[in-house]
DRENTOR-720300 format. One record per residue (C-alpha): y, z, x. Coordinates in nm, 4 decimals, decimal comma, always signed. Layout:
% residues N
<rec Y="Y" Z="Z" X="X"/>
...
This chain:
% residues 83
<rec Y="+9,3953" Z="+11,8053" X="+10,3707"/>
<rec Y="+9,7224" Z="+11,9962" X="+10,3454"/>
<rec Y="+9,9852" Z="+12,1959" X="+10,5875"/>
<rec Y="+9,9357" Z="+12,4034" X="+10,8768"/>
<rec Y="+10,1652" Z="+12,6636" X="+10,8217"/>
<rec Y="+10,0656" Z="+12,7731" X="+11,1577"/>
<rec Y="+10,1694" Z="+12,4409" X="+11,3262"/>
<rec Y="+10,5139" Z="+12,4151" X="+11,4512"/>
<rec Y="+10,5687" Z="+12,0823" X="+11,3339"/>
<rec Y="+10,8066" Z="+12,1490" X="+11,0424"/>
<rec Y="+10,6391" Z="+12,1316" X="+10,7189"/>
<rec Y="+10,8236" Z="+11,8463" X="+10,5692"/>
<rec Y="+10,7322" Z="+11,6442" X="+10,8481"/>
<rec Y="+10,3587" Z="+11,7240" X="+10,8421"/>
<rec Y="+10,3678" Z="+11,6493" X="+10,4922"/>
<rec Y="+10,5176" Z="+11,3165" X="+10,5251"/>
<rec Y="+10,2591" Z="+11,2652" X="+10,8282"/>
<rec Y="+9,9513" Z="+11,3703" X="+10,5227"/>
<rec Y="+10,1090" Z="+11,0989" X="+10,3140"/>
<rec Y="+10,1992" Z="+10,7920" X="+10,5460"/>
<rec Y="+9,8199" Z="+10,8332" X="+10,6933"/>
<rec Y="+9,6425" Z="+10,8501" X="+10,3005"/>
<rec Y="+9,8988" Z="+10,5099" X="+10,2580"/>
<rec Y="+9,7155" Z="+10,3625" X="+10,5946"/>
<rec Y="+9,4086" Z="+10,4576" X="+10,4951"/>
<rec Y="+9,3988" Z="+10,2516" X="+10,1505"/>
<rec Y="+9,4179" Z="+10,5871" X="+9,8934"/>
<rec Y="+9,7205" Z="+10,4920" X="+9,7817"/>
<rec Y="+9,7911" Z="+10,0976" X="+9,7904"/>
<rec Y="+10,1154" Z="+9,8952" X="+9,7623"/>
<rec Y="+10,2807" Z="+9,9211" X="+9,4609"/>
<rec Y="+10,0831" Z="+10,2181" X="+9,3613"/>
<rec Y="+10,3136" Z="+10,5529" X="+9,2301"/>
<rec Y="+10,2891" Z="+10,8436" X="+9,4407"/>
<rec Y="+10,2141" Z="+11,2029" X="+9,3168"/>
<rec Y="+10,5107" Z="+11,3323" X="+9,1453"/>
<rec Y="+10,7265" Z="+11,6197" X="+9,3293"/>
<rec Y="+10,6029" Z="+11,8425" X="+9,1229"/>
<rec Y="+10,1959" Z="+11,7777" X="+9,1767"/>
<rec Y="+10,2561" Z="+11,7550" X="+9,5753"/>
<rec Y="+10,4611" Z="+12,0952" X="+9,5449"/>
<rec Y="+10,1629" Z="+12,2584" X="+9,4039"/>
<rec Y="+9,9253" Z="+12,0776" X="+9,5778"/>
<rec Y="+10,0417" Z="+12,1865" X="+9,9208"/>
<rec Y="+10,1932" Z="+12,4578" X="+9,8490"/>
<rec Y="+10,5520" Z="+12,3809" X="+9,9541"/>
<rec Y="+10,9009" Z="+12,3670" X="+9,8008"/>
<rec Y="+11,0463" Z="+12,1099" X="+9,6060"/>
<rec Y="+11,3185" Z="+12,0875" X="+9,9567"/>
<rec Y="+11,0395" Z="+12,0089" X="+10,1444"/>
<rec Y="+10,8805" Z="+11,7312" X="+9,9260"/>
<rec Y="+11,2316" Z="+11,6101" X="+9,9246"/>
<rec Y="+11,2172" Z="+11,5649" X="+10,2617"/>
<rec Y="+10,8937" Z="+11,3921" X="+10,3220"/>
<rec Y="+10,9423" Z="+11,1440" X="+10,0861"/>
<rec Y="+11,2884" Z="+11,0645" X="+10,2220"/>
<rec Y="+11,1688" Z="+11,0688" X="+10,5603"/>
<rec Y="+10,8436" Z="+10,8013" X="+10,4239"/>
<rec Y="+11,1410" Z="+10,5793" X="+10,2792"/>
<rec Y="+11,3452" Z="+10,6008" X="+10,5663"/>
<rec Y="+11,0550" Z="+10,4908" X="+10,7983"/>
<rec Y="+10,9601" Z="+10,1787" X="+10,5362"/>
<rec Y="+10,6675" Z="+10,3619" X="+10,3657"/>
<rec Y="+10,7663" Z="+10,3958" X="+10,0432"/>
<rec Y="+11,0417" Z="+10,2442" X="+9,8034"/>
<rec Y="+11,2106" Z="+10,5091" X="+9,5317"/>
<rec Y="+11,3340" Z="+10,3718" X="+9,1756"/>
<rec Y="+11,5694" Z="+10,6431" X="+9,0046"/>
<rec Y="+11,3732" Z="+10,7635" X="+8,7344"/>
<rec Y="+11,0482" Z="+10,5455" X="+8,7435"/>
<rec Y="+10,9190" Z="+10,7426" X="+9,0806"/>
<rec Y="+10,7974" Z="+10,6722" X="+9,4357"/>
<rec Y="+10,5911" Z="+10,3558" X="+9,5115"/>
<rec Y="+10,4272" Z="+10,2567" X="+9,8598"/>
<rec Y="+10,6048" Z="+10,0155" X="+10,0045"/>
<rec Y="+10,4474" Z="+9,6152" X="+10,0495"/>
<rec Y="+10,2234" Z="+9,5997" X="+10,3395"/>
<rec Y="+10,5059" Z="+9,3832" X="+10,5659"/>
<rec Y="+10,7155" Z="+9,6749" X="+10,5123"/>
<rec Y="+10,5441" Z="+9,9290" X="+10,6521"/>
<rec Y="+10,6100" Z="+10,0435" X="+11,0680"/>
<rec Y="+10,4251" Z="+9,8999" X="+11,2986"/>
<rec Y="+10,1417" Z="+10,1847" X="+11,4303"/>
């Protein structure tokens, strides 16, 4: 599953919405690295702006957890927001 470019939902935010539901749904499990920028860029066919902004917006809603220069790992399962 990707973007809707057609939705009106800005794409950062859909993208973010892609991510925080593969996290709930056990494809990516705590601890586990997420795709770089660069493979969800060209996976989804977005900029590197908006793949800025979804992950920012997963680790501002207790998703994720970012360590400068090691990447973007999912968040312990206590962590995450409450459905």
């Amino acid at each position: 599953m990707t973007v809707d470019r057609m939705n009106p939902t800005p794409l950062w935010e859909q993208l973010a919405e892609l991510l925080a539901a593969a996290i709930r749904a056990g494809d990516y499990e705590p601890r586990q690295v997420l795709p770089s920028e660069k493979h969800l860029q060209d996976e989804h066919g977005v900029s590197r702006g908006t793949v800025r902004l979804a992950m920012q917006a997963l680790a501002e809603r207790g998703w994720t957890v970012t360590i400068q220069g090691r990447g973007t790992f999912v968040a312990e399962r206590e962590n995450w927001p409450a459905d």
